[in-house]
N, C-alpha and C positions, 0 to 999 in steps of 0.2 A: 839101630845100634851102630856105633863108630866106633877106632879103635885111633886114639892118639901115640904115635912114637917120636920119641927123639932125646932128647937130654935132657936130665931132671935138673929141679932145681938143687944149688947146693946146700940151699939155706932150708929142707925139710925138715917137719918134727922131730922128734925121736921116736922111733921105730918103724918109722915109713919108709925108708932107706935099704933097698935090696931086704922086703918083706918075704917070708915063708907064705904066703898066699894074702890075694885078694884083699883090699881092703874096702868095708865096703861104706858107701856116700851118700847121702839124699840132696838134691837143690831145689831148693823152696822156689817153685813159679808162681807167684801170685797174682795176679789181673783183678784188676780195680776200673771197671768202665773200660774203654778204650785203648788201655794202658797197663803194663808190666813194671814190677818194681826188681831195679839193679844197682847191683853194688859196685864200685870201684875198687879195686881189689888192694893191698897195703902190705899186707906179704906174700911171698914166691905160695907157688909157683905164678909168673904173671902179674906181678906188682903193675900196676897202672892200667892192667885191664878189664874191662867191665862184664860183669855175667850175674848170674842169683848167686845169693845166700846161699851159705850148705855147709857140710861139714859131714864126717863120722857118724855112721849108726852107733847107741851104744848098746851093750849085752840086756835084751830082753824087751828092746826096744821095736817098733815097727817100724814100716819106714815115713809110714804115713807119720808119727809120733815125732818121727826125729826130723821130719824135712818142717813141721811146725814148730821144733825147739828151738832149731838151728834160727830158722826168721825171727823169733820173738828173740832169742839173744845178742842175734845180731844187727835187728835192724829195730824192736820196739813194735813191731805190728805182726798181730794177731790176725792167721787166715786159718779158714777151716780147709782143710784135703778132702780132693774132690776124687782125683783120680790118678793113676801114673802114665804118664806121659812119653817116655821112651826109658831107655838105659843106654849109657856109655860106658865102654872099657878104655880108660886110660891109663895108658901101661907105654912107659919109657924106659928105653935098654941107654945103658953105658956102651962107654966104643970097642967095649968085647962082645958087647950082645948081651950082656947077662941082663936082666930085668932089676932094674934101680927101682921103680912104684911101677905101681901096678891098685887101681881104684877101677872099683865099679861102683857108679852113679846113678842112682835112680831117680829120675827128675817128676818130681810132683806135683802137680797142678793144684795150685789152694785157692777159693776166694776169698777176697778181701773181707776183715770183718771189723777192724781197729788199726788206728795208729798210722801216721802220718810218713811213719819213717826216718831215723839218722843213724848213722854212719857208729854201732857200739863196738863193734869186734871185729878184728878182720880186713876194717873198708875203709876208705879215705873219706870217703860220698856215698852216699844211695838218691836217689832219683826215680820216680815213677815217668815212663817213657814209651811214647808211641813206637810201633815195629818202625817205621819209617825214620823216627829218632835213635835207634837202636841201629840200626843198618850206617849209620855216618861212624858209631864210635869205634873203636880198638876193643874188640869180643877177642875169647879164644873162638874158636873154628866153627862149634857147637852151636852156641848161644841165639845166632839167630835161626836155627833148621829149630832148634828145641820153641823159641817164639811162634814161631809159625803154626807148628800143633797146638801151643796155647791157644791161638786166637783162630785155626781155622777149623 
């Protein structure tokens, strides 16, 4: 588990913005043979940088359910959840310290079952990509330690 701090974005949803508690996250890790499918990110937090598919759990939802919704809406392919893989708390304070977001992430492990992959919601590009391909691009901080338990 990690814990991200520093300045949020300013361009968040609505309601995510100096939240009453936790909100919580699933990121769809997919692995297809050799390879990991990421996304290029399109809006804040992180515009231009690359990590999985994810979003919101919603009310009644698992997480296993939601980290498989989130992929198929956002990228067109279908993986079954196999298992979870860590959790992150990311939680960024303003310059008084008050807590601006605050997300916990539960990252999913799926395998591949459908679907090639493109860029529906969210992402500029999606790309299926070796750990070794992954390590050159612009990740947040996470992306390649969470790769690593996918593949080892």
């Amino acid at each position: 588990m990690s814990t991200a701090k520093g300045k949020a974005a300013s361009h968040a949803k609505p309601g995510r913005l100096y939240p009453e508690r936790p909100i919580v996250g699933c990121l769809a890790v997919v692995r297809r043979g050799d390879r990991a499918l990421l996304a290029q990110r399109s809006l804040p937090p992180g515009i231009g940088k690359w990590s999985f598919p994810g979003g919101a759990q919603e009310l009644g939802e698992t997480v296993f359910e939601c980290a498989k919704r989130e992929l198929l809406e956002e990228t067109g392919v279908v993986g079954e959840p196999e298992r979870v893989l860590t959790v992150i708390e990311a939680i960024r304070q303003d310059g008084a310290g008050k807590v601006m977001t605050h997300f916990t992430l539960v990252c999913v492990l799926l395998g591949w079952r459908a679907g090639e992959g493109e860029p529906l919601h969210d992402a500029t590009q999606v790309k299926w990509l070796t750990p070794d391909e992954v390590e050159r691009l612009d990740t947040f901080p996470d992306t390649v330690p969470i790769l690593r338990l996918a593949f080892g």
